[in-house]
C-alpha atoms as an extended CHARMM CRD file, in Angstrom:
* protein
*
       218  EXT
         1         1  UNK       CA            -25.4910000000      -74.0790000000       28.4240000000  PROA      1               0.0000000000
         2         2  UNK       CA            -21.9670000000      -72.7460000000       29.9700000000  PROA      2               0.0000000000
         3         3  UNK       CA            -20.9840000000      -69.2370000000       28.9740000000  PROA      3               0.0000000000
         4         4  UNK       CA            -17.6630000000      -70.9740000000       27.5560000000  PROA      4               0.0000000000
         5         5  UNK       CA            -19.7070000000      -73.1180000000       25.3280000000  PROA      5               0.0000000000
         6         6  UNK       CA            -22.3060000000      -70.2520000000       24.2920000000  PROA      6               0.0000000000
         7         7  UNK       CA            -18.9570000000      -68.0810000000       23.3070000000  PROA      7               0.0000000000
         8         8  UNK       CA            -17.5270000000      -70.8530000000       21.2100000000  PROA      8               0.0000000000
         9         9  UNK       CA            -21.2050000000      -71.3800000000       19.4920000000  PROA      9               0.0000000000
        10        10  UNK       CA            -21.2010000000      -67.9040000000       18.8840000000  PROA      10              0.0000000000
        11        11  UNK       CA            -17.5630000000      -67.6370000000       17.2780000000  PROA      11              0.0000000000
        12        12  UNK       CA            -18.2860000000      -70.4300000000       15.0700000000  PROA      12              0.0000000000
        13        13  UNK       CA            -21.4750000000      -68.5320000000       13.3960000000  PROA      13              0.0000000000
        14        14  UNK       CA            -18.9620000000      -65.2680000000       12.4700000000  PROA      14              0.0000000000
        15        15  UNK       CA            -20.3150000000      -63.2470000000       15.5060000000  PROA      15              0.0000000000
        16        16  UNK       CA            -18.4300000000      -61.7800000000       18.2150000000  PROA      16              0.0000000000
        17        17  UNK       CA            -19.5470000000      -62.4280000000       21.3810000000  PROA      17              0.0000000000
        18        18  UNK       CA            -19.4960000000      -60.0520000000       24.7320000000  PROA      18              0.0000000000
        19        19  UNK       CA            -17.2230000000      -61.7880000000       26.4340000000  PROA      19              0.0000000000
        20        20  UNK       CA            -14.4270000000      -61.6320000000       23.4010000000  PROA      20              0.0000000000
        21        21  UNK       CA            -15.4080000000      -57.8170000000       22.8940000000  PROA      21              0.0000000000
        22        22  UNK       CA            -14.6050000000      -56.9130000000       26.6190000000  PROA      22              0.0000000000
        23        23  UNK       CA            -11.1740000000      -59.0500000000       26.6450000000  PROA      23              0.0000000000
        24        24  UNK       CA            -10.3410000000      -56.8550000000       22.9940000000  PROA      24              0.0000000000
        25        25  UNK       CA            -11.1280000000      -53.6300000000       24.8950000000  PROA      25              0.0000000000
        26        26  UNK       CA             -9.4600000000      -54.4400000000       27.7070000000  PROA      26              0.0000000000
        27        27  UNK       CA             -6.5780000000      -55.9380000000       26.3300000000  PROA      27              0.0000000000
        28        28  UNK       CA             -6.4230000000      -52.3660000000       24.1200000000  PROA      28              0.0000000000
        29        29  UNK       CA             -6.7430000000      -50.4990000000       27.1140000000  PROA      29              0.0000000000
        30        30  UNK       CA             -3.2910000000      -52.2840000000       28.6980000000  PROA      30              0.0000000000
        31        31  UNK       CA             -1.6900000000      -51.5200000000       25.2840000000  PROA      31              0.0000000000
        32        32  UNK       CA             -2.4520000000      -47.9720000000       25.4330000000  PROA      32              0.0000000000
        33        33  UNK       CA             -1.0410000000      -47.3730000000       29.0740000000  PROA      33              0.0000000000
        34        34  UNK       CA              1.9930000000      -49.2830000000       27.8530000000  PROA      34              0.0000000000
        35        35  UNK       CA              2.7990000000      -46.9270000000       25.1360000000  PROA      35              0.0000000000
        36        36  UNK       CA              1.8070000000      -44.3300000000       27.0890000000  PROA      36              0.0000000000
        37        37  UNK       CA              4.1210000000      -44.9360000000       30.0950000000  PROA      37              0.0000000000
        38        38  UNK       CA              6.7080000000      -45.8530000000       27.0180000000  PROA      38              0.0000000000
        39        39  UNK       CA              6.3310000000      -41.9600000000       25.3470000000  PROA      39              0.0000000000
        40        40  UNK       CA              6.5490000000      -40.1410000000       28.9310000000  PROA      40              0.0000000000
        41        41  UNK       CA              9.9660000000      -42.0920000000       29.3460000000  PROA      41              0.0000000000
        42        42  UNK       CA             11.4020000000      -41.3380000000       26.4600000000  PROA      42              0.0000000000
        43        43  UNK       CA             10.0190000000      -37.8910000000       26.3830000000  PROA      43              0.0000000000
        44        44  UNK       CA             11.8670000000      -37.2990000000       29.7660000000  PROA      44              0.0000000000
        45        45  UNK       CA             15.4240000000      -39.1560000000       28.1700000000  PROA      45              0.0000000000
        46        46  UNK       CA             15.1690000000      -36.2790000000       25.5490000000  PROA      46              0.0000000000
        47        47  UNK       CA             13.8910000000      -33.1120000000       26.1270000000  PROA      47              0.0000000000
        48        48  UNK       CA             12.3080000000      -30.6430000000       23.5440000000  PROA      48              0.0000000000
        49        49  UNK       CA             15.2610000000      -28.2670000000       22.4720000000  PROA      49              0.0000000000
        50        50  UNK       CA             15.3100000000      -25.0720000000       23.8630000000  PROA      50              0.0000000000
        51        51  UNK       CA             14.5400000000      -22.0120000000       21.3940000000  PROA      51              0.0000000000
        52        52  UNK       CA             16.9770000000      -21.5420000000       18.9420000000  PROA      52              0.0000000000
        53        53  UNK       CA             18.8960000000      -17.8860000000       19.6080000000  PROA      53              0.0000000000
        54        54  UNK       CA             18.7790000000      -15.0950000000       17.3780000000  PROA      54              0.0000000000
        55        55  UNK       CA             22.0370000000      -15.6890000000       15.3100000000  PROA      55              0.0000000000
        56        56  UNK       CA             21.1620000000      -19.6170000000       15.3250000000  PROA      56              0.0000000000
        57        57  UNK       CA             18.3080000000      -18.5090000000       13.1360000000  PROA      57              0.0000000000
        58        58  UNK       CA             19.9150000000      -15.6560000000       10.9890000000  PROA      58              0.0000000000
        59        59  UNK       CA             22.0220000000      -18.9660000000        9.9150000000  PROA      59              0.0000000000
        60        60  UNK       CA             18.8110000000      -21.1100000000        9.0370000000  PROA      60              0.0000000000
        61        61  UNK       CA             17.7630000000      -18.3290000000        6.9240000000  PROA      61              0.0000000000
        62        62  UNK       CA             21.1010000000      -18.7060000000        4.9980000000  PROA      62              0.0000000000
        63        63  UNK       CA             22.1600000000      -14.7400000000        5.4090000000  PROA      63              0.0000000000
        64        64  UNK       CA             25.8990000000      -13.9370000000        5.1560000000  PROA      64              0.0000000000
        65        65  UNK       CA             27.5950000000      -10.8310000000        6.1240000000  PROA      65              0.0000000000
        66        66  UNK       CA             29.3230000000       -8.5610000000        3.4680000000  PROA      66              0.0000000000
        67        67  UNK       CA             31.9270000000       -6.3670000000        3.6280000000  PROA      67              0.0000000000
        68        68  UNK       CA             31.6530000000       -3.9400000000        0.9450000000  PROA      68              0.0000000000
        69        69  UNK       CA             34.3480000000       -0.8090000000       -0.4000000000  PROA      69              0.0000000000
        70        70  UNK       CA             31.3840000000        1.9990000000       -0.3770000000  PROA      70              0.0000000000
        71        71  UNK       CA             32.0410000000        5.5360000000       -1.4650000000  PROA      71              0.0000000000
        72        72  UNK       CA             35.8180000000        5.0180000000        0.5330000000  PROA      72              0.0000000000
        73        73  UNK       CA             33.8640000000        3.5940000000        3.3570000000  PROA      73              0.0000000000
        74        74  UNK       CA             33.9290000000       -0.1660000000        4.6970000000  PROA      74              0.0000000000
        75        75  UNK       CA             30.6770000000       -1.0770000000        5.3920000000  PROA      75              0.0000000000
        76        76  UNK       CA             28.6680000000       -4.0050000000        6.0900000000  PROA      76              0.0000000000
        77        77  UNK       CA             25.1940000000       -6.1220000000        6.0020000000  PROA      77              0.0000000000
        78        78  UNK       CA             23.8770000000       -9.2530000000        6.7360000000  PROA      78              0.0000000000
        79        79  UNK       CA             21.8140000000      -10.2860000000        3.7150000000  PROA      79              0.0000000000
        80        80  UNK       CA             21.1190000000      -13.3980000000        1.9230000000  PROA      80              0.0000000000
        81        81  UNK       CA             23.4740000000      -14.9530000000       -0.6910000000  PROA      81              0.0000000000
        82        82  UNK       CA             20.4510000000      -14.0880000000       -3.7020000000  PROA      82              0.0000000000
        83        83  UNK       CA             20.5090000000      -10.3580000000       -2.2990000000  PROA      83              0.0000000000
        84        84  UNK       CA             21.4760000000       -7.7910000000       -4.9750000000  PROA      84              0.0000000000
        85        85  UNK       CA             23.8920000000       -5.1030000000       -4.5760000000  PROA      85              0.0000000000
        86        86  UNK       CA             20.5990000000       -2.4920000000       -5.1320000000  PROA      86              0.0000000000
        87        87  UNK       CA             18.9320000000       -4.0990000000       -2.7510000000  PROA      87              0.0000000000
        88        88  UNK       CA             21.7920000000       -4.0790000000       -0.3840000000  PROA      88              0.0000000000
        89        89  UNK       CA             22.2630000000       -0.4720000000       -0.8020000000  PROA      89              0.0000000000
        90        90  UNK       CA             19.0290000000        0.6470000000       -0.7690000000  PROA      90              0.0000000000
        91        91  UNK       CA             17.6850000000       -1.3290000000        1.9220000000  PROA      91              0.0000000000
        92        92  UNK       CA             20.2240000000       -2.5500000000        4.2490000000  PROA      92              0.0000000000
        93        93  UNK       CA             22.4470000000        0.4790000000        4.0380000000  PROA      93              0.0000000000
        94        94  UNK       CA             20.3310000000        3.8080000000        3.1770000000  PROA      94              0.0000000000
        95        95  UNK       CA             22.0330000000        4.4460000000        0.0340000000  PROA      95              0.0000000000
        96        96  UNK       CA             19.1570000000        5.6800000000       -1.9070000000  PROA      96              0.0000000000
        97        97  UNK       CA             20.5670000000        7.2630000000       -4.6960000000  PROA      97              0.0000000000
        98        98  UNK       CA             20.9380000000        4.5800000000       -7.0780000000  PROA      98              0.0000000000
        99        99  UNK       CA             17.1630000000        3.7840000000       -7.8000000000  PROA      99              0.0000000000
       100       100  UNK       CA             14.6950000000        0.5710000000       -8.2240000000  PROA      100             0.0000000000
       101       101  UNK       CA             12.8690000000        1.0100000000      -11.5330000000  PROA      101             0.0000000000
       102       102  UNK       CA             12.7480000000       -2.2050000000      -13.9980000000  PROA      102             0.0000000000
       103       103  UNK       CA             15.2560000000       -4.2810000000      -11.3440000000  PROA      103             0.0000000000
       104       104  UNK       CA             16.0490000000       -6.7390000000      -14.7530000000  PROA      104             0.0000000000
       105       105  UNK       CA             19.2630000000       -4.7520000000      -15.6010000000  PROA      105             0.0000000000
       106       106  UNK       CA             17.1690000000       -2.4770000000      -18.8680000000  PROA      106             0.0000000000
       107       107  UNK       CA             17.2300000000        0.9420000000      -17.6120000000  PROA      107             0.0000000000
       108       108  UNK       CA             20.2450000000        2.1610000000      -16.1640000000  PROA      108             0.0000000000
       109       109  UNK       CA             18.3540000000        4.0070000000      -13.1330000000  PROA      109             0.0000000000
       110       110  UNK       CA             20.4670000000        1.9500000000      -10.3950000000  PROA      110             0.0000000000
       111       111  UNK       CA             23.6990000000        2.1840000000      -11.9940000000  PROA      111             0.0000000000
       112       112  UNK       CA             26.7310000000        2.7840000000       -9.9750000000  PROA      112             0.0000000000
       113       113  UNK       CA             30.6130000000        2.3870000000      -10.3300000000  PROA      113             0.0000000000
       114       114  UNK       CA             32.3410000000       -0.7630000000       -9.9600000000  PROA      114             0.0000000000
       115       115  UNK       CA             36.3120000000       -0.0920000000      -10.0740000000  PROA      115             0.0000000000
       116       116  UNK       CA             35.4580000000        2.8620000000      -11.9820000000  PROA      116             0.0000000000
       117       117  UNK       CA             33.2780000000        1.0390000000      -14.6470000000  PROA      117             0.0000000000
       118       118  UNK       CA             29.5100000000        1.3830000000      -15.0200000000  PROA      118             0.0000000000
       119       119  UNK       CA             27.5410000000       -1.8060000000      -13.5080000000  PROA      119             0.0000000000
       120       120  UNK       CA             23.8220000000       -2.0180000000      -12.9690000000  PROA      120             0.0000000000
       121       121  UNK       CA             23.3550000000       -2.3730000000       -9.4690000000  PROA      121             0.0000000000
       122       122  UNK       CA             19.7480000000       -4.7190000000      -10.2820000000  PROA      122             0.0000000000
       123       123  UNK       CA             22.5460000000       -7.1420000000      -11.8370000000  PROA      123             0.0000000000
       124       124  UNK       CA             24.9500000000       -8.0450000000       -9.2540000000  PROA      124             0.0000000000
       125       125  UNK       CA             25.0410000000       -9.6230000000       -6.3600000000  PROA      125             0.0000000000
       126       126  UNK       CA             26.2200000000       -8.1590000000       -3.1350000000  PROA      126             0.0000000000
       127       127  UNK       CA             28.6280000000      -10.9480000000       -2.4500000000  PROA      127             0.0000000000
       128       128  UNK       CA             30.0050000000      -10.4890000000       -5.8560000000  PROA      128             0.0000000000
       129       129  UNK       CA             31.0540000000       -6.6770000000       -4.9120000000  PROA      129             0.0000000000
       130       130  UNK       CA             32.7930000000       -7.6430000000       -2.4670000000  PROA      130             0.0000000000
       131       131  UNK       CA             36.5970000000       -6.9200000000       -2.4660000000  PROA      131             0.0000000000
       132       132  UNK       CA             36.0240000000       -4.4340000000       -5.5010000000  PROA      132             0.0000000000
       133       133  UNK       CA             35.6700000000       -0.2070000000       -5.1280000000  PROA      133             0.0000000000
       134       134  UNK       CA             32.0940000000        1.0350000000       -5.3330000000  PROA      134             0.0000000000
       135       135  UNK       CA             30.8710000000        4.3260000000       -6.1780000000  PROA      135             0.0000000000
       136       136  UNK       CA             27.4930000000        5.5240000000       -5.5120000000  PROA      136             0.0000000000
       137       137  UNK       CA             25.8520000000        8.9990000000       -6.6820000000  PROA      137             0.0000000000
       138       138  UNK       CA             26.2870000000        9.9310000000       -3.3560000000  PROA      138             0.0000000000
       139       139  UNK       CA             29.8920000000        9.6100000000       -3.1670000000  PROA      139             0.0000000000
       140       140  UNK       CA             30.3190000000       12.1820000000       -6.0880000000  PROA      140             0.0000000000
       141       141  UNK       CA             29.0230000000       14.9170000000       -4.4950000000  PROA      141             0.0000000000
       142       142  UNK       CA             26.7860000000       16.3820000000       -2.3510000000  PROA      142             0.0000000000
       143       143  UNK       CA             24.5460000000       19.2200000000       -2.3790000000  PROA      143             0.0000000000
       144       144  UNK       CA             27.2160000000       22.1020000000       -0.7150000000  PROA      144             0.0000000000
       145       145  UNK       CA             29.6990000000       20.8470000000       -2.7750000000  PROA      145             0.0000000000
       146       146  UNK       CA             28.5610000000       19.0770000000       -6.2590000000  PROA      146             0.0000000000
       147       147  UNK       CA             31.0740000000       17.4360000000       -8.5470000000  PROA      147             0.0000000000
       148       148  UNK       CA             31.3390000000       18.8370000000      -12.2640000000  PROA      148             0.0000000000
       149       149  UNK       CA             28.5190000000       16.5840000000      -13.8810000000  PROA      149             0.0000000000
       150       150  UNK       CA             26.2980000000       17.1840000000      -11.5140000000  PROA      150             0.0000000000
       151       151  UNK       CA             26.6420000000       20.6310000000      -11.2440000000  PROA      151             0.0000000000
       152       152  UNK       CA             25.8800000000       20.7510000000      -15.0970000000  PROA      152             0.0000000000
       153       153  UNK       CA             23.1120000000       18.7790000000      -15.0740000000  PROA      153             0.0000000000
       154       154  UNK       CA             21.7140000000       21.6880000000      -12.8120000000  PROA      154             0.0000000000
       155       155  UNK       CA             23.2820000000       24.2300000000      -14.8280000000  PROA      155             0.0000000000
       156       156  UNK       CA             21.5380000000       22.6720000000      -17.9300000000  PROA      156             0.0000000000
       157       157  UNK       CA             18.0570000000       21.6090000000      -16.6250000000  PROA      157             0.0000000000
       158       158  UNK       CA             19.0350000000       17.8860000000      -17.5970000000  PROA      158             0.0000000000
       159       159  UNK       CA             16.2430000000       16.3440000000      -15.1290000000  PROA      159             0.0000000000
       160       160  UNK       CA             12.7910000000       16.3680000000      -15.1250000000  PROA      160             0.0000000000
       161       161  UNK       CA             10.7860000000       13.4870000000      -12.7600000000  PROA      161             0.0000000000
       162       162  UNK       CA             14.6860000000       12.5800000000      -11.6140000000  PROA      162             0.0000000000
       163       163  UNK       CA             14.5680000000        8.7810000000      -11.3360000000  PROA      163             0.0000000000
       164       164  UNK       CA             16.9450000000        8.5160000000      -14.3880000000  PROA      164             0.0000000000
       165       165  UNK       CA             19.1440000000       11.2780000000      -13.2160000000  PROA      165             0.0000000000
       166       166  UNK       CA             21.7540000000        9.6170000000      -10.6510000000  PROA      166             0.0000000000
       167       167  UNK       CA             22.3980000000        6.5260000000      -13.3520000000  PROA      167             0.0000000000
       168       168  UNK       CA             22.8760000000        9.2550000000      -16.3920000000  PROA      168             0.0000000000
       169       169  UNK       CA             25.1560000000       11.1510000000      -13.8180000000  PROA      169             0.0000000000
       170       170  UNK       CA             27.1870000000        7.8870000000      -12.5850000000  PROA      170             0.0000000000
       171       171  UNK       CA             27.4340000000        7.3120000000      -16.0970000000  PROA      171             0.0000000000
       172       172  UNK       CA             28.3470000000       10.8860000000      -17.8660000000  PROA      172             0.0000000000
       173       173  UNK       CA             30.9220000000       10.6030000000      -14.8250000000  PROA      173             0.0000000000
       174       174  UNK       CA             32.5940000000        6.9450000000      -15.7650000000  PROA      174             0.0000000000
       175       175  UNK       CA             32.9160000000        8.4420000000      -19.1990000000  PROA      175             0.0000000000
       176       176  UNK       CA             35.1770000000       11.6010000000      -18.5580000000  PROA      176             0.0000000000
       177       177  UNK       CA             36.8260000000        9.9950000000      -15.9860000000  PROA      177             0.0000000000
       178       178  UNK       CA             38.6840000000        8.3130000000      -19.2180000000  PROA      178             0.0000000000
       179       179  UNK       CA             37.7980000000       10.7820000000      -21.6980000000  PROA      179             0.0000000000
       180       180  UNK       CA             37.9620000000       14.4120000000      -20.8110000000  PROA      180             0.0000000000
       181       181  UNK       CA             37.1840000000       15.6610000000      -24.3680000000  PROA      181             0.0000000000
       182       182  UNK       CA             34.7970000000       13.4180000000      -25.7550000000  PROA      182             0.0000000000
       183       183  UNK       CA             32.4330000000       14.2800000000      -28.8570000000  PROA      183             0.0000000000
       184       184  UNK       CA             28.6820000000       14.3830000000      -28.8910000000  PROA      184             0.0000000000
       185       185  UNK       CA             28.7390000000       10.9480000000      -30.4710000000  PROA      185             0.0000000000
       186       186  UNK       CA             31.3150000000        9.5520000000      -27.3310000000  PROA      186             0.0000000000
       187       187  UNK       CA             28.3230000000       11.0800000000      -24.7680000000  PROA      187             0.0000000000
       188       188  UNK       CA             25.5190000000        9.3780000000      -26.4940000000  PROA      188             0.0000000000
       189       189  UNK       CA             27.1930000000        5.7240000000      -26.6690000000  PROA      189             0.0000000000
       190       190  UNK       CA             28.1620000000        6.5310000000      -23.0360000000  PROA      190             0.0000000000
       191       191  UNK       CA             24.5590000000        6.6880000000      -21.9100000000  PROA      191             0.0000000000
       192       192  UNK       CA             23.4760000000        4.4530000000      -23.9990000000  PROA      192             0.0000000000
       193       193  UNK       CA             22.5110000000        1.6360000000      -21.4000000000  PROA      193             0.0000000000
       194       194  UNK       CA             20.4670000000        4.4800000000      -19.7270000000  PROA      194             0.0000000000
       195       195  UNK       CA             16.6090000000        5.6120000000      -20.5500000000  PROA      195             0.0000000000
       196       196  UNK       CA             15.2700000000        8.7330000000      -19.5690000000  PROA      196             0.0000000000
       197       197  UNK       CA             11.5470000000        8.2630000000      -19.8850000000  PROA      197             0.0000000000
       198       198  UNK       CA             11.0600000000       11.6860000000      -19.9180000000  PROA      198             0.0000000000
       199       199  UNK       CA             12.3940000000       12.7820000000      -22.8860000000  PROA      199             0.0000000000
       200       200  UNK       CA             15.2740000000       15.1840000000      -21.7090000000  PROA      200             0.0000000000
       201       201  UNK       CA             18.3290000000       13.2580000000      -23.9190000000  PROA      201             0.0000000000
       202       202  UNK       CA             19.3680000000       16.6900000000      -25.3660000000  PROA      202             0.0000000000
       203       203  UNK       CA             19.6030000000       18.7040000000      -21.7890000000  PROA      203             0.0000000000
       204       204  UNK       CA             21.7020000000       15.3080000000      -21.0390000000  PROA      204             0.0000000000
       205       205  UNK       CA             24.3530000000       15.6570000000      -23.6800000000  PROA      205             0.0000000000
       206       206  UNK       CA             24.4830000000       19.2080000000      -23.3810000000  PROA      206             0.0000000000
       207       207  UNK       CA             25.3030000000       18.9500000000      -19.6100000000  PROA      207             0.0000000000
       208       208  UNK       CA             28.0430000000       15.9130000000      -20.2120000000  PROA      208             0.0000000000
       209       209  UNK       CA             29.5940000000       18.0760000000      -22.5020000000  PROA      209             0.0000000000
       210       210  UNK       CA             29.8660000000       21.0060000000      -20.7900000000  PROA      210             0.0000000000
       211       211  UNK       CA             31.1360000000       19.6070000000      -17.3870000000  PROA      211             0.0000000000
       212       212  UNK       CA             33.8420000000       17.9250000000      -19.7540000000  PROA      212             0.0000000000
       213       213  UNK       CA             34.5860000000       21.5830000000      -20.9130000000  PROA      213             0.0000000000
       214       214  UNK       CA             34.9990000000       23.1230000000      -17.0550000000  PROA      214             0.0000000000
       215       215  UNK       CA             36.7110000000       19.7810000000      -15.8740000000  PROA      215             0.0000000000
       216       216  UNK       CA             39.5220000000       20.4300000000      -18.7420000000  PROA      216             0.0000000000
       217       217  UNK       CA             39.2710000000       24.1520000000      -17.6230000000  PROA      217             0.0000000000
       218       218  UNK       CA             40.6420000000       23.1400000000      -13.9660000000  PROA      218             0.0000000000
């Protein structure tokens, strides 16, 4: 019997014979050196891309640049849009003063001044300050040469663990700023968005009120 014949007897019980199996394989084999010589082509018509640069991937990540009225000082930072004006401070521009405690806008550690009102820091975004005046602690006074409030709270032994301390100051200060007689009742509503865990509310008020006293004095 031919081989022809034996491979059509063969097909016609469901079987494959070893003649049909090599033609598959080698007919699989041609395929794959088609598409192979087909991928090297097209590989070589377009080219991987070459490394993105630095500020090509500062712009994937979605950062912006702010410009930001500090303490009388323009300064800047690249952050990303979702960035906080805390965060900014803290962390992009070494403005530590203002402090990180609850970060969900409850206890008044990271307030600063926002055209001379009191914001918490945790609650805005940096992109939102921009274009508006921002005070920090910081840019009230500094150790050699302390403003009024913060004087007093020295004076009066308003602080103990001190992470309350510059948000009660920032704030103390936004209230005489308008007020420079205000009661004891005025001082209390004025901190009112600040905590002191610590217990020292009394110290507080006394030393609010008494830098009110020396600022009407000059």
């Amino acid at each position: 019997m031919s081989e022809e014949k034996n491979d059509r007897l063969e097909s016609s019980n469901g079987d494959v014979s070893r003649r049909q199996f090599l033609k598959g394989l080698g007919g699989g084999i041609a395929v794959t050196g088609v598409l192979a010589t087909a991928t090297e082509t097209e590989t070589e018509a377009h080219p991987a891309p070459e490394p993105a640069s630095a500020s090509a991937v500062q712009r994937l990540r979605g950062k912006v640049r702010v410009r930001l009225n500090i303490n009388g000082q323009e300064m800047t930072a690249l952050v990303e849009p979702r960035t906080t004006l805390l965060n900014t401070l803290r962390d992009h521009l070494d403005l530590t003063g203002a402090k990180k405690v609850c970060d969900r806008g409850s206890c008044g550690c990271c307030t600063v001044l926002v055209n001379d009102k009191p914001v918490y820091s945790c609650m805005m975004l940096a992109v939102d300050a921009q274009g508006k005046k921002i005070t920090t602690v910081e840019g009230l006074g500094t150790p050699e040469k302390m403003s009024p409030v913060q004087e007093a709270f020295v004076e009066h032994d308003a602080l103990m663990c001190g992470f309350c301390t510059p948000g009660f100051v920032v704030s103390c200060t936004a209230l005489l700023q308008k007020n420079r007689n205000p009661s004891l009742e005025d001082v209390k509503k004025a901190c009112s968005g600040n905590v002191c865990r610590c217990g020292t509310y009394p110290h507080i008020f006394e030393a609010a009120l008494a830098a009110a006293k020396k600022m009407r004095g000059a």
